[in-house]
TIMI-729503 format. One record per residue (C-alpha): x, y, z; residue in one letter. Coordinates in Angstrom, 3 decimals, padded with zeros to 6 digits, always signed. Example, Ala and Ser with C-alpha at 12.3 -4.5 7.8 and 13.67 -1.06 7.14 Angstrom:
% TIMI-729503
{{+012.300, -004.500, +007.800}, 'A'}
{{+013.670, -001.060, +007.140}, 'S'}
This chain:
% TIMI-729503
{{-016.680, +062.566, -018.444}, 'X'}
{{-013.503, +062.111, -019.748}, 'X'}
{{-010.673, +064.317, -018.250}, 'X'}
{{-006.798, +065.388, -017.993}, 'X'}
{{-005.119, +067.856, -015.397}, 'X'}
{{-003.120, +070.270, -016.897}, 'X'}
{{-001.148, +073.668, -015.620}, 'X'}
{{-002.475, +076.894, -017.187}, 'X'}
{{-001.947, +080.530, -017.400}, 'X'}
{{-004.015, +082.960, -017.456}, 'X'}
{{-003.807, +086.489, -018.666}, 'X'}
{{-006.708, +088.759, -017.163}, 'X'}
{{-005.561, +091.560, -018.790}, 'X'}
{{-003.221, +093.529, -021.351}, 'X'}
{{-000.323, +093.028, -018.708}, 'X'}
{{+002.310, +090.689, -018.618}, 'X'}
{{+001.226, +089.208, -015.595}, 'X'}
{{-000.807, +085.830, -015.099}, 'X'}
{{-002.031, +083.120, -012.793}, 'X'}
{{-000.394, +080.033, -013.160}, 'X'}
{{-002.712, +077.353, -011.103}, 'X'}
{{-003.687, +073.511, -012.289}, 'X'}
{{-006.934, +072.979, -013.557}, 'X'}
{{-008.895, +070.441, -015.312}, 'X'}
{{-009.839, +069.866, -019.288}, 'X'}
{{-012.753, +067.937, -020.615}, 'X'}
{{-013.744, +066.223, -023.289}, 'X'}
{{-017.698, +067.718, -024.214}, 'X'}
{{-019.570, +067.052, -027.463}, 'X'}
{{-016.125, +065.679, -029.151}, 'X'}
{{-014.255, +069.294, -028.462}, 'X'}
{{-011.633, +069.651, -025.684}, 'X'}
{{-012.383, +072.003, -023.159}, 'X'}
{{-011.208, +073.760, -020.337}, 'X'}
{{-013.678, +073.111, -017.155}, 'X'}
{{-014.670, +076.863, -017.377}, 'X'}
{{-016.991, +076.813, -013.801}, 'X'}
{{-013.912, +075.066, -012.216}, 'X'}
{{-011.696, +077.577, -013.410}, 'X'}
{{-013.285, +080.594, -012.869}, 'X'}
{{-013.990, +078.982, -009.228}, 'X'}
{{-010.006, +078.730, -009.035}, 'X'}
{{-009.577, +082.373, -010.207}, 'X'}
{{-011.858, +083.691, -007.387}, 'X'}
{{-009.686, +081.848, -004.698}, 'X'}
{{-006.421, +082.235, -006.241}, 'X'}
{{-004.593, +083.839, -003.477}, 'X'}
{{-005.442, +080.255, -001.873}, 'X'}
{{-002.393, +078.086, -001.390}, 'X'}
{{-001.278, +075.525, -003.591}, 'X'}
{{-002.085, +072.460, -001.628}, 'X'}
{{-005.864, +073.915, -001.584}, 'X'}
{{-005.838, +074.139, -005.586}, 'X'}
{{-004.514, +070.335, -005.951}, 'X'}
{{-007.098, +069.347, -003.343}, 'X'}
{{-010.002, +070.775, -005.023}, 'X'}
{{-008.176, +069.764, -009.207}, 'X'}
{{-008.001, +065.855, -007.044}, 'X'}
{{-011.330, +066.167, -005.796}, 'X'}
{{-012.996, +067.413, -008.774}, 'X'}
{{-011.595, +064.388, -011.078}, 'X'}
{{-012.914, +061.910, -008.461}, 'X'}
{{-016.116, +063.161, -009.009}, 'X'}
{{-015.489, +063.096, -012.855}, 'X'}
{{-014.767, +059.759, -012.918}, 'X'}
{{-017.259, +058.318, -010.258}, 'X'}
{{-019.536, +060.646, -012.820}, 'X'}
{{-018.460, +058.389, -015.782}, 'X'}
{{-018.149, +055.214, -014.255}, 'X'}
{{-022.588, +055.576, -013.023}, 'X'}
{{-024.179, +057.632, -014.766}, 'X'}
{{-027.439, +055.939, -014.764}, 'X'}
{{-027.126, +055.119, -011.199}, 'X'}
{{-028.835, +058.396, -009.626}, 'X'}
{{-031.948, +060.728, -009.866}, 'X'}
{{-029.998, +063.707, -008.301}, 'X'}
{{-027.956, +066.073, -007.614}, 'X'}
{{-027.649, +064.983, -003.763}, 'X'}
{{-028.332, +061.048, -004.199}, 'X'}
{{-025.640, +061.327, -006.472}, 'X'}
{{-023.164, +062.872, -004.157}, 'X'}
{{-023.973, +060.785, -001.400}, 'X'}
{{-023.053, +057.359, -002.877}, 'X'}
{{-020.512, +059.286, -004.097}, 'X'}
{{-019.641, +060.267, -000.459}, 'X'}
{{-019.835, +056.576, +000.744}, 'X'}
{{-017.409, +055.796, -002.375}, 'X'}
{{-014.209, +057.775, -000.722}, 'X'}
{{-014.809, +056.811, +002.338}, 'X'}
{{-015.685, +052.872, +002.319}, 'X'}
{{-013.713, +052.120, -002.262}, 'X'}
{{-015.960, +050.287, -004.654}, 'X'}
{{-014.138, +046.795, -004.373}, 'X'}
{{-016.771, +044.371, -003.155}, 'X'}
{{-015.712, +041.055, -000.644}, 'X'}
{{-015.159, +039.365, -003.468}, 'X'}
{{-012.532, +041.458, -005.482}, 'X'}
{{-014.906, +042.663, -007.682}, 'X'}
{{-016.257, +046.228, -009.249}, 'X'}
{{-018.444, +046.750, -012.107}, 'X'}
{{-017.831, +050.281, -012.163}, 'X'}
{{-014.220, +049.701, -013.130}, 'X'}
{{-012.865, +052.039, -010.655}, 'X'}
{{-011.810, +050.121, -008.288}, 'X'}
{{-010.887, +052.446, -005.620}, 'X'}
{{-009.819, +051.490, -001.871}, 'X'}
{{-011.147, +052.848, +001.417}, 'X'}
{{-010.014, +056.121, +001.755}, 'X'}
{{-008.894, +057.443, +005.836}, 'X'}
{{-011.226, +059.649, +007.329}, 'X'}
{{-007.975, +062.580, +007.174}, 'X'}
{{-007.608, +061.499, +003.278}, 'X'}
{{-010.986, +062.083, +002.172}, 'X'}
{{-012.821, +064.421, +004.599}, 'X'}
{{-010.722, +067.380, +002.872}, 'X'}
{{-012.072, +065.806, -000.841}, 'X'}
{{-015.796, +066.679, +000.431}, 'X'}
{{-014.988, +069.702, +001.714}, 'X'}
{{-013.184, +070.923, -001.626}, 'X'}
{{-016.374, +069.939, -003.173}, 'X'}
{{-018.680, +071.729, -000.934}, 'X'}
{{-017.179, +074.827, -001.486}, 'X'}
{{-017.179, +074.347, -005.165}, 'X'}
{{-020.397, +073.637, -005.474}, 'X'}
{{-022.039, +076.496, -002.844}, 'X'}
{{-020.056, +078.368, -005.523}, 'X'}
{{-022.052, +076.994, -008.518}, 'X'}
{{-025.028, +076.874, -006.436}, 'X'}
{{-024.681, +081.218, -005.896}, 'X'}
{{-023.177, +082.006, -009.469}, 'X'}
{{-025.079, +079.515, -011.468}, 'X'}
{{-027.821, +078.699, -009.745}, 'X'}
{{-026.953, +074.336, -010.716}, 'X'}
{{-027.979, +072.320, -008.008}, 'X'}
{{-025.974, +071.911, -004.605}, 'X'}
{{-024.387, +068.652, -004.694}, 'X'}
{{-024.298, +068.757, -000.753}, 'X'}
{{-027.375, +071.129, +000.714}, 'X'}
{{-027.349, +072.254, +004.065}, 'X'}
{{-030.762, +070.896, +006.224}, 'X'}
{{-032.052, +071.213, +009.685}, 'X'}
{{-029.827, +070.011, +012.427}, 'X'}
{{-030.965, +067.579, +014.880}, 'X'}
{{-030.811, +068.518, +018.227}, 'X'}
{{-027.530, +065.826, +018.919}, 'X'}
{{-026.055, +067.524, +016.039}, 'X'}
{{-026.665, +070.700, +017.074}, 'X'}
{{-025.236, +070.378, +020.170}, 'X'}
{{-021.902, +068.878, +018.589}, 'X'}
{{-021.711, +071.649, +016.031}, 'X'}
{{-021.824, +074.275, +018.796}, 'X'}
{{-019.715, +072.652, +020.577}, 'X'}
{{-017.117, +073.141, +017.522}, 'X'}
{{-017.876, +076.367, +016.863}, 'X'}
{{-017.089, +077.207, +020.544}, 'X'}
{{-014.063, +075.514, +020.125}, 'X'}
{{-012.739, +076.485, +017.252}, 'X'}
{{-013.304, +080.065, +018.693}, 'X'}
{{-011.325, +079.634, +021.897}, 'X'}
{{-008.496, +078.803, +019.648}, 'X'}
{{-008.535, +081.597, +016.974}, 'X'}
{{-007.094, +084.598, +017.841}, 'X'}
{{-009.554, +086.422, +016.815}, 'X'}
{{-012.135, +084.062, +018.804}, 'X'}
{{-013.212, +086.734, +021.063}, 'X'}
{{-015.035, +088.836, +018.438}, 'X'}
{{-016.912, +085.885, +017.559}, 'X'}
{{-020.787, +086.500, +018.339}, 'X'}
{{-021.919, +083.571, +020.252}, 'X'}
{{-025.763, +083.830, +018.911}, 'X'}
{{-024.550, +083.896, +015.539}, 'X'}
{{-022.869, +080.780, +016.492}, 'X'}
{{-025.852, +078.951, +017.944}, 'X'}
{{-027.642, +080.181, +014.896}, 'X'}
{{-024.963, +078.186, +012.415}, 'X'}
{{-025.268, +075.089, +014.259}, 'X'}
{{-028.785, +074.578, +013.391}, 'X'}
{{-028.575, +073.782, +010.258}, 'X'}
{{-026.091, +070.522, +008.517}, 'X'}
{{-024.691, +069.508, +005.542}, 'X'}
{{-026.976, +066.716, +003.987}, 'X'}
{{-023.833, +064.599, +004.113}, 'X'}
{{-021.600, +064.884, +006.606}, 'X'}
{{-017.622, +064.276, +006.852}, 'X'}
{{-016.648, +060.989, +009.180}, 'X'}
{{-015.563, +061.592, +013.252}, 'X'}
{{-011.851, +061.282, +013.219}, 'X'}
{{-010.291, +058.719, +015.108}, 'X'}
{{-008.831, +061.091, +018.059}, 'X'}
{{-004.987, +060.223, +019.532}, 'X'}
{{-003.326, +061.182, +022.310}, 'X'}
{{-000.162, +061.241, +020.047}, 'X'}
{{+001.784, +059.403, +016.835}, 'X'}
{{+004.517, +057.063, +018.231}, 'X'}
{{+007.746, +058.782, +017.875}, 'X'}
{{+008.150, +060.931, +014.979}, 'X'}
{{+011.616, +062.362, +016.238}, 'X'}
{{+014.628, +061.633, +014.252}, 'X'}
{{+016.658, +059.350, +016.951}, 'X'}
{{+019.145, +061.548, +018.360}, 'X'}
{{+021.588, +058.912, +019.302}, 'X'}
{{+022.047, +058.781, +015.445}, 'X'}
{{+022.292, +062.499, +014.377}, 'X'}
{{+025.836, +062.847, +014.721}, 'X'}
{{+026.515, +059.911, +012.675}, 'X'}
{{+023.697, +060.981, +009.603}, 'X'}
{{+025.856, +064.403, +009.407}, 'X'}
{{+029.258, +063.142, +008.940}, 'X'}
{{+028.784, +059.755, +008.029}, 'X'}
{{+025.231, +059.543, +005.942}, 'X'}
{{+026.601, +062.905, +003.774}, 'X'}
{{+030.346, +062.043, +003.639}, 'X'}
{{+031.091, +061.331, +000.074}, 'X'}
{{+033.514, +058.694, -000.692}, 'X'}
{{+035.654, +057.786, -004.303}, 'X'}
{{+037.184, +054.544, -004.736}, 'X'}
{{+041.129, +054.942, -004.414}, 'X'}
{{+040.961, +058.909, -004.124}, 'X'}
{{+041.799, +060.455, -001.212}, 'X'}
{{+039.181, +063.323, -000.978}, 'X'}
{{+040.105, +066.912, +000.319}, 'X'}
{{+037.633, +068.584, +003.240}, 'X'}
{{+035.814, +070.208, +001.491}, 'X'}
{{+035.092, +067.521, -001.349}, 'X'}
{{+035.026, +064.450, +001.453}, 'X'}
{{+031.170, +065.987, +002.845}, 'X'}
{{+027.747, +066.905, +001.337}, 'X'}
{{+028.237, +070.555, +003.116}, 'X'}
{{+025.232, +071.948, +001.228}, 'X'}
{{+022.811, +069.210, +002.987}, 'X'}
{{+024.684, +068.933, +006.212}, 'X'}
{{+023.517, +072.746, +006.700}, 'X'}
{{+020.342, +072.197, +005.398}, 'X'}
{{+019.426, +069.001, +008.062}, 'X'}
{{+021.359, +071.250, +010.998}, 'X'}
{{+018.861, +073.780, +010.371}, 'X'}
{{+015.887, +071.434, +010.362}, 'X'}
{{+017.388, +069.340, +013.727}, 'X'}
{{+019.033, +071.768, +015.742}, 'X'}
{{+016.978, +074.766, +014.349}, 'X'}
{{+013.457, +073.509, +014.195}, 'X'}
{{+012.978, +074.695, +010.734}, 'X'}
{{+010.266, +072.951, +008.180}, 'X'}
{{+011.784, +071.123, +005.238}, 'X'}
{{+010.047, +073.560, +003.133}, 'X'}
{{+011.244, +076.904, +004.848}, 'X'}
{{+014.954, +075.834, +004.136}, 'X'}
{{+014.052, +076.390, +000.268}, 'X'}
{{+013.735, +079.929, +001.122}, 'X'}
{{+016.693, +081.179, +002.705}, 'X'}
{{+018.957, +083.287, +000.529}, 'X'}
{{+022.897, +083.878, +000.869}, 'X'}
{{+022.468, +087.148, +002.424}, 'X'}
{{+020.042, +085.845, +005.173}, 'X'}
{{+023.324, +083.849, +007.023}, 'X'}
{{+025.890, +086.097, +008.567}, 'X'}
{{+028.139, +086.385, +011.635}, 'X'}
{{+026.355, +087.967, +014.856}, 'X'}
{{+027.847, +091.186, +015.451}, 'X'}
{{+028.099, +090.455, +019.307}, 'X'}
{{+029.662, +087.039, +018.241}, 'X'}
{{+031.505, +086.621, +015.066}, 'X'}
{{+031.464, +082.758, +015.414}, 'X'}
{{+027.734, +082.618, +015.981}, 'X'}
{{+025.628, +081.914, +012.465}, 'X'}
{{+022.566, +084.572, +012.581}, 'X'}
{{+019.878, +082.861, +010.231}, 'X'}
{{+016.530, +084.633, +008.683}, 'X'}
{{+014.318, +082.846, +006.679}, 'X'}
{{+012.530, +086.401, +005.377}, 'X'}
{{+008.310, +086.197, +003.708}, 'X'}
{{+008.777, +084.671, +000.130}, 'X'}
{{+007.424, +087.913, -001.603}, 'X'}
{{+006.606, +090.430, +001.622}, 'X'}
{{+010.111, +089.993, +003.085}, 'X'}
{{+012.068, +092.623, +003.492}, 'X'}
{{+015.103, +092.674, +000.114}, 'X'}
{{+018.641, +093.678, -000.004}, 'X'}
{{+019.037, +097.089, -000.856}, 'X'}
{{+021.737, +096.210, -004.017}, 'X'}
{{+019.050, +096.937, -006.517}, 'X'}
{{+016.972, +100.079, -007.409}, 'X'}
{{+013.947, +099.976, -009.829}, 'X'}
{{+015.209, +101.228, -013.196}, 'X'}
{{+011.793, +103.495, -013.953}, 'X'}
{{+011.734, +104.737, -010.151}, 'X'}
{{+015.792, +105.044, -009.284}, 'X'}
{{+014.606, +103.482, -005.696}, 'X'}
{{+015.628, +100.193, -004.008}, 'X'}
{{+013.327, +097.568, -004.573}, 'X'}
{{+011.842, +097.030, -000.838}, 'X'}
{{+010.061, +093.250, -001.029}, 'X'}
{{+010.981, +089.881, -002.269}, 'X'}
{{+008.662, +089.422, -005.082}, 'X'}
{{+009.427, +092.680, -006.690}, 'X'}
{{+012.756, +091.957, -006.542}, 'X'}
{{+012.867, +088.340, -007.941}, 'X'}
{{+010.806, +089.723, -010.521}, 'X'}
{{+013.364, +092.838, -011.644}, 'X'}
{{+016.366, +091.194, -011.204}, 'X'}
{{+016.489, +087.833, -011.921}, 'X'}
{{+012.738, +087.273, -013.583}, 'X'}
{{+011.457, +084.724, -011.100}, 'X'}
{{+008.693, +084.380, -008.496}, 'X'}
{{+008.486, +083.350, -004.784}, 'X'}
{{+009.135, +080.250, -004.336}, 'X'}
{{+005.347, +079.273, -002.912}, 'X'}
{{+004.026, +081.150, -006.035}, 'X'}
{{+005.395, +078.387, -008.052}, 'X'}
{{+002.844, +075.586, -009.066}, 'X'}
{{+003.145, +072.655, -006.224}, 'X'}
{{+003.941, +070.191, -009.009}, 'X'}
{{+007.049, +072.407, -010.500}, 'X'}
{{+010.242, +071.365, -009.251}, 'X'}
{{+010.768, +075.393, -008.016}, 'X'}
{{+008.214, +074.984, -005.521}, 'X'}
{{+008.441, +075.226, -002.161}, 'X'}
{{+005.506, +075.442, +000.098}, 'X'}
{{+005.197, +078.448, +003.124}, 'X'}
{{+002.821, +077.972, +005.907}, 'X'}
{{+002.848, +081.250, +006.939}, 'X'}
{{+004.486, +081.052, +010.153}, 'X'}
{{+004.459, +083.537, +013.084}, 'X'}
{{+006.778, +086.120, +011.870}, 'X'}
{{+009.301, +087.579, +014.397}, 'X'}
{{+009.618, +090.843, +013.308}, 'X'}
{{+006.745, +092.237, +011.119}, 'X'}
{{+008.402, +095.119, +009.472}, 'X'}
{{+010.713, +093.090, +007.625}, 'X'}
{{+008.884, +090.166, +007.906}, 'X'}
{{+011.404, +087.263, +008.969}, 'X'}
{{+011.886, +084.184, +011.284}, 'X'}
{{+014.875, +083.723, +012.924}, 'X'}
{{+016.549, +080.602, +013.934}, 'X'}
{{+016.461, +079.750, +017.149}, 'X'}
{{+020.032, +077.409, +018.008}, 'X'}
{{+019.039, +074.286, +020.723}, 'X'}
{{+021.843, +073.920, +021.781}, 'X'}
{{+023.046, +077.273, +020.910}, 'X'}
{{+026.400, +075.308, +020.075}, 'X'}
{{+025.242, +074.241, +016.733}, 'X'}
{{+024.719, +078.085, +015.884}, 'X'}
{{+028.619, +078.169, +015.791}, 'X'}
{{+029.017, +074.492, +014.452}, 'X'}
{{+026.619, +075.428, +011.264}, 'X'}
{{+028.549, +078.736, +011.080}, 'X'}
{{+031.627, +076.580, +009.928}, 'X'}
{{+029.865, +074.149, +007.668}, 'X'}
{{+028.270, +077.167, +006.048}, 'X'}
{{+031.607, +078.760, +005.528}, 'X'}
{{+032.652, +075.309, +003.950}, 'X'}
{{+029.318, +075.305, +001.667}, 'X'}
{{+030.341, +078.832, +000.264}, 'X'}
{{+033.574, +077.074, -000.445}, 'X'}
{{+032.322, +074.081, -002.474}, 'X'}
{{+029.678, +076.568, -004.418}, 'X'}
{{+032.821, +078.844, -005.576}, 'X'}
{{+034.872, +075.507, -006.617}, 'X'}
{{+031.964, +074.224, -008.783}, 'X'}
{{+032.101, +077.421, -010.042}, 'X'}
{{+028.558, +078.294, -009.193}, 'X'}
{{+027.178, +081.664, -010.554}, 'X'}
{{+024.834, +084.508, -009.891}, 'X'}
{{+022.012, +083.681, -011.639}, 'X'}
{{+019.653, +083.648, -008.517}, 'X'}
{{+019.564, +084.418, -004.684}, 'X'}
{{+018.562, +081.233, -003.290}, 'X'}
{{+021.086, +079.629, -000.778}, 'X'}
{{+021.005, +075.891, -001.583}, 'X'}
{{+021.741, +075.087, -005.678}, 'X'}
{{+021.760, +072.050, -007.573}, 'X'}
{{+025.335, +070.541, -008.441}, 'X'}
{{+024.000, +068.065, -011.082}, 'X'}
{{+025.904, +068.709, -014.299}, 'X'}
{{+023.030, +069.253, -016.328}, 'X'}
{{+021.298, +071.520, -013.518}, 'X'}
{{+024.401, +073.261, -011.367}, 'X'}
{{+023.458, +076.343, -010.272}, 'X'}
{{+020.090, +076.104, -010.452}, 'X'}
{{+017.403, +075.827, -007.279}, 'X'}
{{+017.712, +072.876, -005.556}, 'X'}
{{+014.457, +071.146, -005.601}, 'X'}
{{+012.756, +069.479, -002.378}, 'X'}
{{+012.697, +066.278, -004.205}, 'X'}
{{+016.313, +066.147, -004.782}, 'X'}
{{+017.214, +067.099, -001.036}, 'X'}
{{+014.476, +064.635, +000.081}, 'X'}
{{+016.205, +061.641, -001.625}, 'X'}
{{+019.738, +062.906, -000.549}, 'X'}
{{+018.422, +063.005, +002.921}, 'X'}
{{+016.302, +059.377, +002.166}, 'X'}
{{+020.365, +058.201, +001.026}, 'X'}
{{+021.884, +059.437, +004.092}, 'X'}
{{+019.477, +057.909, +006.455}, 'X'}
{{+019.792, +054.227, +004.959}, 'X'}
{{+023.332, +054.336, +004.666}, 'X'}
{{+023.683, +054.576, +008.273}, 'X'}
{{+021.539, +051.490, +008.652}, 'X'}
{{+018.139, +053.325, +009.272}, 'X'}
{{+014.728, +052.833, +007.607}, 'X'}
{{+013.291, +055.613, +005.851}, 'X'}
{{+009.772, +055.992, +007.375}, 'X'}
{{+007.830, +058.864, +008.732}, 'X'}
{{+006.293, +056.666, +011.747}, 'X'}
{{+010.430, +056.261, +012.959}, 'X'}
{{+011.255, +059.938, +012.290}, 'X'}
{{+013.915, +059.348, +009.765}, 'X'}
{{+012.249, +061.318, +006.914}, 'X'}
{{+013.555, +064.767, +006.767}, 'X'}
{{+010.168, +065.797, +009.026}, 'X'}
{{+011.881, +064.000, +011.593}, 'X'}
{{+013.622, +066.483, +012.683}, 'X'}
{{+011.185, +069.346, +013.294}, 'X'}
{{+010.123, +066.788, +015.822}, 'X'}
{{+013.464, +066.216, +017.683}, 'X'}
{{+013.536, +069.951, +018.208}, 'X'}
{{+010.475, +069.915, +019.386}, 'X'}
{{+011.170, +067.099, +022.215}, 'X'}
{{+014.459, +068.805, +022.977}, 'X'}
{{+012.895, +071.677, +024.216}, 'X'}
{{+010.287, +070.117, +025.743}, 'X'}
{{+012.701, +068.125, +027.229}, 'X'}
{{+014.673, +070.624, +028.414}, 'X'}
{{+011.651, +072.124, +030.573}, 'X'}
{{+011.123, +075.131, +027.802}, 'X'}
{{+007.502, +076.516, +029.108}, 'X'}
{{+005.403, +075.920, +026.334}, 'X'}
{{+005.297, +079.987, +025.218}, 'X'}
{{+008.733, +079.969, +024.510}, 'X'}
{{+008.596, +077.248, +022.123}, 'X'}
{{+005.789, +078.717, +020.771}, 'X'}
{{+007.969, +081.386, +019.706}, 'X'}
{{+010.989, +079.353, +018.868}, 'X'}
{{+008.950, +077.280, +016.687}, 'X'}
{{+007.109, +080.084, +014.958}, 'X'}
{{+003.333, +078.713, +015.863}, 'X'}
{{+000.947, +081.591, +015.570}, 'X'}
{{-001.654, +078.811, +018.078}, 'X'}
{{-000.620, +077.605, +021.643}, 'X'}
{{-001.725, +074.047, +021.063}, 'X'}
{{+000.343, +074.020, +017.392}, 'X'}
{{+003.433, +072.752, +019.256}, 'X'}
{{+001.477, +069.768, +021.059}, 'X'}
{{+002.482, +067.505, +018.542}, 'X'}
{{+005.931, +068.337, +018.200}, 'X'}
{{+005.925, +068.091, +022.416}, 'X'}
{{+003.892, +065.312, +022.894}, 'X'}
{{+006.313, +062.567, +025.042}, 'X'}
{{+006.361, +059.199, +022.854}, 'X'}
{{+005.328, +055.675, +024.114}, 'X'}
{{+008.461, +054.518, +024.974}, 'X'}
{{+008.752, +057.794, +026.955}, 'X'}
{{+005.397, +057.726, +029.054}, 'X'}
{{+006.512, +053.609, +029.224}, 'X'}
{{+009.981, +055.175, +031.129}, 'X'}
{{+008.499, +057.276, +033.099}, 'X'}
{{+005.704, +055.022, +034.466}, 'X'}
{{+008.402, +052.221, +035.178}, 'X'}
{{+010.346, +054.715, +036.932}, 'X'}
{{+007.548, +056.347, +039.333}, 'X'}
{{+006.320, +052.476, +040.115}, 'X'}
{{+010.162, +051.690, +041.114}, 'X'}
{{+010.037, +054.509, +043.542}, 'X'}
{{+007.073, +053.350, +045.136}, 'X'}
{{+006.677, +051.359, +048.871}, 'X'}
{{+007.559, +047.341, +048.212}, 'X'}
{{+005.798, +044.714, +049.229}, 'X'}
{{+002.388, +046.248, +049.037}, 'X'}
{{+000.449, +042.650, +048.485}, 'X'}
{{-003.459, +042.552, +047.492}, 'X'}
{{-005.480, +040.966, +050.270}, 'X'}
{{-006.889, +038.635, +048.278}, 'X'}
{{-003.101, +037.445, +047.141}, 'X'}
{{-003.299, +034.276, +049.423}, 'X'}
{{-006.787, +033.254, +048.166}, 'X'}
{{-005.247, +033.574, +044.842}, 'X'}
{{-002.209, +031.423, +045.243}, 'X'}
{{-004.542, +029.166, +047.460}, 'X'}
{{-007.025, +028.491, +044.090}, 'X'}
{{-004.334, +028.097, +041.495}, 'X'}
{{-002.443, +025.458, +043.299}, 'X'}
{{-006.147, +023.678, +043.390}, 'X'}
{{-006.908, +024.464, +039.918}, 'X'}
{{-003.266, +023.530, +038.260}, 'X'}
């Protein structure tokens, strides 16, 4: 079935307001069509987050075009899905570089595709309860093997909610007796990716060296010589354990001097729409100041949160819903380690505000970080421009840009992490400082590297009693002068 992903609003009612998600048209009986089940699916759920709409729009045009490419090549609903299953997971190239289906699609990871299915189950128990079509993946009778490994997941996944303790542990044992019909692939499991940090021997030199801006035969002035605007942004990523994507929320009036220290930068990074607003603008029908984000985006400047944004426009920036640290007005706050760079960022924001006011940047939204493009200044800095600033920075110092070596902007959510697990932080602090709502969140940010454990090991056998010898070393030397 032929197929094209497009972004759509829709208006439910006489307001003005609509939901702006990605969705799917198709080609039926010559006429061009929006995929109405798919959509009204999408409707349902459309408080979901973005990622889980443009998981479900990918995995629903896989299945459209493994639909086209054999579609005499089943007798069913659930024969279908299951070579469709065994598609993702092991590509329809054959040894010899061949595929008559024309799709030609690669192995898919385990990570990559197990989230595909699942998108799919859901839509489909969906169809299954409004439509009564048939389920593409049915649930059967568990074995009693499989039983015991659901259970064993349920149990699990219970000890780490935080609700887990209301769970009902019969209902549980009932729910792992029955399967899917197909079921996802066991994940490879690892202790821990090999070091994801950025390098700190090299963060110094990335600041003011990567962002320093440079003009053939012009002297440059302070304030023109540095990239101040991504300087801040990577100090609050490295030294304040901020995601990428959090940065992209901050607003001018969320940085200002601590009142017990002047020189100290205090930064919130407030709920895109739930946060608590400045009180500089009243509604005009109620006379009152607006009190959330949203509301105020909406009044003032006609814009949404920055997560309500389709993941594919260049306005959107993702939230992950962190662990807030005050829930009345609903903020994170940046946690300096070293508290030095609280002051240090305090100055390069000061020099920011500077460069914004020279490029004569105006009010036309509250977002901190703005493009300086000529044909964009002023505007909301995208995450793919800051991404391939950052990308720029990191290769002009002589690094790689790779995720595995730390040295994408990631990379630096990671460092913090290490530095405060370095530092002998107990693990509830960071928990805190890194705004994880689950214990274990932080494991991979704390997790010692290879080359760490390597250290360490090297280090405790050192320390260890010499000339321990095995008692069969003589036997040993005796046979390999015999044998060589």
């Amino acid at each position: 079935m032929k197929h094209v992903r497009v972004n759509a609003k829709t208006f439910r009612d006489n307001s003005g307001k609509y939901i702006n998600l990605p969705t799917i048209l198709i080609e039926r009986n010559d006429e061009v069509q929006v995929f109405k089940q798919l959509h009204e699916y999408q409707i349902k759920y459309y408080f979901k987050s973005s990622s889980w709409h443009e998981k479900l729009i990918q995995a629903t045009g896989l299945l459209l075009d493994y639909m086209e490419a054999n579609q005499t090549n089943y007798t069913s609903a659930k024969e279908f899905f299951e070579t469709f299953r065994m598609a993702l997971y092991s590509g329809t190239i054959n040894e010899c570089g061949n595929d008559p289906s024309r799709l030609y699609w690669l192995p898919k990871r385990t990570a990559t595709a197990d989230p595909l299915v699942s998108a799919l189950n859901g839509f489909s128990d969906w169809l299954f309860n409004e439509y009564g079509a048939s389920q593409l993946n049915p649930w059967r009778e568990a074995s009693t093997y499989e039983q015991k490994l659901k259970w064993m997941a349920l149990v699990n996944k219970s000890h780490r909610s935080f609700l887990g303790h209301l769970d009902d542990s019969l209902n549980m044992t009932e729910r792992a007796k029955v399967v899917r019909n197909v079921m996802n692939n066991r994940k490879p499991i690892a202790t821990f990716d090999e070091t994801k940090a950025f390098p700190e021997n090299k963060i110094n030199e990335l600041l003011f060296e990567g962002f320093r801006k440079t003009r053939k035969g012009i002297s440059l002035s302070p304030i023109d010589q540095y990239n101040w605007r991504d300087i801040a942004i990577t100090i609050l990523m490295h030294y304040g354990g901020l995601r990428h994507s959090e940065v992209f929320h901050l607003w001018m009036d969320d940085v200002y001097p601590s009142p017990k220290d002047p020189g100290l930068a205090v930064v919130r990074i407030y709920h895109p729409s739930e946060g608590k607003a400045p009180e500089d603008f009243k509604d005009p029908i109620s006379g009152r100041f607006i009190t959330n984000r949203e509301s105020y985006l909406q009044l003032k400047y006609g814009l949404l949160p920055r997560n309500k944004y389709p993941a594919s426009d260049k306005l959107f920036a993702g939230w992950k819903e962190p662990m807030l640290n005050d829930g009345n007005d609903k903020y994170i706050n940046v946690f300096w380690a070293p508290q030095k760079w609280g002051y240090i960022f305090m100055d390069v924001w000061k020099m920011y505000i500077k460069q914004r006011r020279l490029q004569g940047i105006k009010d036309i939204h509250p977002f901190a970080f703005v493009s300086f493009h000529p044909k964009y200044k002023g505007e909301m800095m995208s995450l793919r421009t800051q991404r391939e600033s950052h990308a720029k920075a990191v290769r002009k110092i002589g690094l790689t840009v790779c995720k595995g070596k730390g040295t994408t902007e990631h990379g630096h959510r990671h460092s913090y992490g290490q530095r405060l697990a370095n530092a002998g932080i107990d693990k509830y602090t960071i928990r805190v400082a890194m705004h994880h709502k689950s214990i274990e969140s932080q494991d991979v940010y704390t997790t010692p590297s290879i080359s760490t454990i390597t250290s360490s090991l090297s280090k405790a056998t050192d320390s260890l009693e010499s000339g321990i010898k095995l008692p069969m070393e003589e036997e040993l030397e005796s046979w390999f002068r015999e044998e060589f």
